[in-house]
C-alpha positions as CSV (number, residue, x, y, z in Angstrom):
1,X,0.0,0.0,0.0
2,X,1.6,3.6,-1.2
3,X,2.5,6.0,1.5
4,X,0.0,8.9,1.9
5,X,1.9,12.5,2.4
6,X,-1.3,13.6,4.7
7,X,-2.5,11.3,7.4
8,X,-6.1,9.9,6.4
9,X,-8.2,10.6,10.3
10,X,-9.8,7.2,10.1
11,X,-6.8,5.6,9.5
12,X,-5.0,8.0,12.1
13,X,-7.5,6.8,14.5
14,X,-7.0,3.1,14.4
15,X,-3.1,4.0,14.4
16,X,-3.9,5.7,17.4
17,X,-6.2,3.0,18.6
18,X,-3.1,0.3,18.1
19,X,-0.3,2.8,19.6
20,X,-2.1,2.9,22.9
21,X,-3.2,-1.2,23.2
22,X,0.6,-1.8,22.8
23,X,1.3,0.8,25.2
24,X,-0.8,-1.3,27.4
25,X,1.4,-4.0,27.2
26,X,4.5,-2.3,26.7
27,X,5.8,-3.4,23.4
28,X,7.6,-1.6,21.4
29,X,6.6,-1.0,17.7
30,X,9.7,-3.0,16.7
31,X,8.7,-5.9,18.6
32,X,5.3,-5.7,17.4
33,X,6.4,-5.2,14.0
34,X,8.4,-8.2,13.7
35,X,6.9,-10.6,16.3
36,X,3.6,-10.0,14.7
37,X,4.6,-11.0,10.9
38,X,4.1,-7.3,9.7
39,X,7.6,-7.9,9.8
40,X,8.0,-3.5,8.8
41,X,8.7,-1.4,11.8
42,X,8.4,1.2,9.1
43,X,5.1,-0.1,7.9
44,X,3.6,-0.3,11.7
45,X,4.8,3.4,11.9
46,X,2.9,4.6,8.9
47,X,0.0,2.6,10.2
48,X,0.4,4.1,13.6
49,X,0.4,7.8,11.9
50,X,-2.3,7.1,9.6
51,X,-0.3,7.8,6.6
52,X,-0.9,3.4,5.6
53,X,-4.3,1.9,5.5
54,X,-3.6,-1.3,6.4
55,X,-5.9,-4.7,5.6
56,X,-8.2,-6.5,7.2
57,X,-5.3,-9.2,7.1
58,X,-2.9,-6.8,8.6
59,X,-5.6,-5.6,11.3
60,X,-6.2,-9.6,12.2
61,X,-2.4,-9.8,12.9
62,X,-2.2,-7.2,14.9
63,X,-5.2,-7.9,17.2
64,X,-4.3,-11.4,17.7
65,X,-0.5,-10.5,18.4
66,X,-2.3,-7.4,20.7
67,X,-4.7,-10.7,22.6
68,X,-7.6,-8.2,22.0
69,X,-10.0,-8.7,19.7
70,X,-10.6,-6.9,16.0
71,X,-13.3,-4.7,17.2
72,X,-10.9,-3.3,20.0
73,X,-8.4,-1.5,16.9
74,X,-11.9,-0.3,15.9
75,X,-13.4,1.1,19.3
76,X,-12.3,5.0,20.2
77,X,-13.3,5.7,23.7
78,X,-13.2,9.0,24.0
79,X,-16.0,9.3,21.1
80,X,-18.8,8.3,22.7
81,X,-20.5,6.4,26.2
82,X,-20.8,3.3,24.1
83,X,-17.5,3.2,22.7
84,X,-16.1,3.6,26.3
85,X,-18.3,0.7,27.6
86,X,-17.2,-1.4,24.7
87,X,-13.4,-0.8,26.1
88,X,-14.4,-1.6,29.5
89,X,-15.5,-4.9,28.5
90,X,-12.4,-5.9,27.6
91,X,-11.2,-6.4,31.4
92,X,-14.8,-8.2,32.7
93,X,-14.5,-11.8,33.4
94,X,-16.5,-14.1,31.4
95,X,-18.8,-14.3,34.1
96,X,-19.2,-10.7,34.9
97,X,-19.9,-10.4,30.9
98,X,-22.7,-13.1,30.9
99,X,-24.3,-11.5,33.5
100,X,-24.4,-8.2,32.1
101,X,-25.9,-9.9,28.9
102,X,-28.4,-11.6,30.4
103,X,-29.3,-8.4,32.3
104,X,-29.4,-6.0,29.1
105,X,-32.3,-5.8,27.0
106,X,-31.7,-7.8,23.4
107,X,-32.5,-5.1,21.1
108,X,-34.7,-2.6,20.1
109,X,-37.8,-4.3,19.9
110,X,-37.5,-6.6,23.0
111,X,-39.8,-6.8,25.3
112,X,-38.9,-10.1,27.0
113,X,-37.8,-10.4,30.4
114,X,-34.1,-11.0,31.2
115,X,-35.2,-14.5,32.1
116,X,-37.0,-15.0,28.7
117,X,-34.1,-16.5,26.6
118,X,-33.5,-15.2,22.7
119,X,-33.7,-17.5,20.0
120,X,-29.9,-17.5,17.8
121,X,-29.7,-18.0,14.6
122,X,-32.5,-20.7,12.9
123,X,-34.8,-21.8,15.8
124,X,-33.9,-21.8,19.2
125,X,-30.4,-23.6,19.0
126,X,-27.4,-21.9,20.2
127,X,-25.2,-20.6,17.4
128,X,-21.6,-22.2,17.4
129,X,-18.8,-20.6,18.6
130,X,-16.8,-18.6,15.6
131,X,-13.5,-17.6,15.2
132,X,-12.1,-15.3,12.9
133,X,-9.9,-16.7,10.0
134,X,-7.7,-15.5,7.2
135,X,-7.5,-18.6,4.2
136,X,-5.9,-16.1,2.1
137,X,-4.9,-12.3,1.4
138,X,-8.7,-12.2,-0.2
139,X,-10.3,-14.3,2.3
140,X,-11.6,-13.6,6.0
141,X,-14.6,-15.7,6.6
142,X,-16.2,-17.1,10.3
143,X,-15.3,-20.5,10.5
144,X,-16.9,-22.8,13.5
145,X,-14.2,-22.8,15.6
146,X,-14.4,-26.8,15.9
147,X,-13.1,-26.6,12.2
148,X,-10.6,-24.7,12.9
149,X,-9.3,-26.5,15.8
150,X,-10.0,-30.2,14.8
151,X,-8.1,-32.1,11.3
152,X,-10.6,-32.1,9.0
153,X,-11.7,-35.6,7.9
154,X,-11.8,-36.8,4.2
155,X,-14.8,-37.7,2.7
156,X,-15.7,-41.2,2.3
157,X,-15.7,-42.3,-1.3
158,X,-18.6,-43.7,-3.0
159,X,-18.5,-47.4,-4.5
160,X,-17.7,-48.2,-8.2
């Protein structure tokens, strides 16, 4: 991706965003760079300064190296209530977090009690657990996370 000569201020802000989660864990952009397979301090810099958008491959990288998820390089704080709850979250304990979720309304339009429980998905069956996966530098799909983690099996072949 070519160098911009003015920062873009979306791209600033995710910079921005990154700068300070790795200042959270004290890493420096060097070690970030290289340890995360962006393998550019100088590419991490532009990134950082908003002068490089960088991809949805690039922003996977990051977040996983960062242990935070994607939607953390995308939440700005100081913007807005929501924004600064959504950064909160990030040191609840699972349990704290399931409580608050089964405490919160489930949308605009919900008028069930928080002991009423939403249907997911088709039905009332619990959606699987996704992760987030890059195939290829085109690719980012959610995969059920027992594909990812389990040797897929080959299909059986049919008779002559």
């Amino acid at each position: 991706m070519p160098r911009r000569a003015t920062p873009d201020p979306t791209a600033k802000a995710v910079g921005q965003r990154i700068r300070q989660l790795r200042g959270e864990r004290n890493l420096t952009a060097e070690r970030l760079a290289f340890e995360s397979d962006l393998r550019s301090k100088g590419f991490l810099s532009d990134i950082e300064q908003g002068l490089a958008s960088p991809s949805l491959r690039t922003l996977v990288a990051i977040a996983n190296y960062l242990e935070v998820l994607l939607v953390d390089l995308l939440t700005f704080p100081e913007d807005s209530e929501r924004q600064q709850l959504i950064d909160r979250s990030r040191w609840l304990g699972p349990g704290t977090i399931r409580k608050l979720l089964r405490d919160m309304p489930r949308g605009p339009h919900a008028e069930r009690g928080p002991s009423t429980p939403a249907k997911t998905g088709y039905g009332s069956r619990a959606r699987e657990p996704r992760k987030l996966i890059v195939a290829d530098s085109r690719t980012i799909a959610p995969v059920p996370a027992e594909r990812v983690t389990k040797k897929s099996r080959a299909k059986p072949r049919r008779p002559p």
